[in-house]
C-alpha positions in Angstrom: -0.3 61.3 -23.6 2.1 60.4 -20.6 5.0 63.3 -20.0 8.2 61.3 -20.3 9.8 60.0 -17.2 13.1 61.6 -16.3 16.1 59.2 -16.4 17.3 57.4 -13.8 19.7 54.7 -13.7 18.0 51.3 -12.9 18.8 47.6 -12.4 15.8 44.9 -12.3 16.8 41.4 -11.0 14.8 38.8 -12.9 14.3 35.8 -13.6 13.1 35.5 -17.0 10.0 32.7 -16.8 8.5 34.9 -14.0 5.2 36.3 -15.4 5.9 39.2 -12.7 9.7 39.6 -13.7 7.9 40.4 -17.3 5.3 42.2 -16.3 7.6 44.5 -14.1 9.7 45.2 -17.6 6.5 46.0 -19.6 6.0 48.7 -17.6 9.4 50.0 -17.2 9.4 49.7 -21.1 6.3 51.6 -21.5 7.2 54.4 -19.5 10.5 54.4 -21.2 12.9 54.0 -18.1 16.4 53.5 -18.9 17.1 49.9 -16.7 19.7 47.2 -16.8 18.6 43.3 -16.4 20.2 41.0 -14.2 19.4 37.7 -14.8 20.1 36.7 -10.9 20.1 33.2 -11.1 23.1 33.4 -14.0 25.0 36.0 -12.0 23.8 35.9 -8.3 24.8 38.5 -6.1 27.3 38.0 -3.3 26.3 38.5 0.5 27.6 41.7 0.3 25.3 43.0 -2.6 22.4 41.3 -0.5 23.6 43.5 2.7 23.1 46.4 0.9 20.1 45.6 -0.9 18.2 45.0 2.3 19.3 48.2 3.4 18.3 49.6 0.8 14.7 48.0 0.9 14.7 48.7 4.7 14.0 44.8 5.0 16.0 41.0 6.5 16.4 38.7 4.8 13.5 36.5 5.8 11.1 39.0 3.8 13.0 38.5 0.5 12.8 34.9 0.7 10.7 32.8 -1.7 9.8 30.0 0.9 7.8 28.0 -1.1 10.7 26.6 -3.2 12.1 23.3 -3.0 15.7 24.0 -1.7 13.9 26.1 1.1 12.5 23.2 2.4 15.6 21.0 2.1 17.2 23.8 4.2 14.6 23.7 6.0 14.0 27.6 6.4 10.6 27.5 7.7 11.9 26.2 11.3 15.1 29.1 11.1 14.7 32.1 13.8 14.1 35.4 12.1 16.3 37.5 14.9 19.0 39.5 13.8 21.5 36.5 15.5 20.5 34.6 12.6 20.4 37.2 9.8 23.7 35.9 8.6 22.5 32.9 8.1 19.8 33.8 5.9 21.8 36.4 4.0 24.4 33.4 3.4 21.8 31.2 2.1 20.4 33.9 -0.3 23.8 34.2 -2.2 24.1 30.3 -2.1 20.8 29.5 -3.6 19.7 32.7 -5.4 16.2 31.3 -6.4 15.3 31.7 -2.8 15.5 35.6 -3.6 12.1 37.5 -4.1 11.4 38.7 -7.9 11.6 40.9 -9.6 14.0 43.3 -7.4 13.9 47.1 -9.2 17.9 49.3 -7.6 18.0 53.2 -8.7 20.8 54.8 -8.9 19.2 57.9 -6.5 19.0 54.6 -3.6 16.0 53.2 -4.1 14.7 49.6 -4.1 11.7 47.9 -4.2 10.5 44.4 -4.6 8.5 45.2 -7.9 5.7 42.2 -7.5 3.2 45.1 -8.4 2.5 47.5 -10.7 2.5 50.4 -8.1 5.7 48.7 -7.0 7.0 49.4 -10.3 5.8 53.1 -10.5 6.9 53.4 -7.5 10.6 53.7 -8.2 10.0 56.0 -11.5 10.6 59.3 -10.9 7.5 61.9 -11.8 8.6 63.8 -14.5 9.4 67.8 -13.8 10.9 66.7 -10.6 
């Protein structure tokens, strides 16, 4: 039997259809952490909340972007410089078109962030009980 994990305040951006979004919550859910959803695409975050979420993840912009989907290619992001000159840009286009974000996204309240693709991802932002 797993020790309980202590609590600490998280949020998970998701988008519900994403098998990762839900596999992401079944493990948050069987470890019992206490988390908020955010359905991004219904309330997406402003450019500010993306500034500090990179921070946060210790990442730009480029490496939170889902490339692959259709408004990327209209914006044609594949041919846009990944320099900090154009991190605005990017960071602009995130909040405009929020499907371009990465998912799921896990924020704890200690600071933490991951993007939470994986399992270990996941675990990664639960804290180890007795701490």
């Amino acid at each position: 039997m797993r020790a309980p994990v202590l609590s600490v305040a998280m949020e998970i951006w998701i988008n519900p259809a994403c098998s990762k979004c839900r596999a992401a919550l079944s493990v948050l859910d069987a470890e019992g952490a206490g988390y908020t959803v955010r359905r991004y695409l219904d309330d997406p975050p402003s450019a500010d909340e993306l500034r500090d979420l990179l921070a946060r993840l210790g990442l730009e912009p480029w490496d939170i972007t889902r490339t692959g989907e259709t408004v990327a290619k209209e914006l044609g992001l594949a041919s846009w410089p990944r320099d900090a000159a154009a991190r605005e840009r990017w960071i602009e286009a995130l909040a405009a078109h929020p499907v371009l974000i990465q998912r799921p996204i896990i924020t704890a309240d200690d600071g933490s962030a991951v993007v939470a693709r994986t399992e270990e991802a996941v675990r990664s932002v639960l804290p180890a009980a007795g701490k």
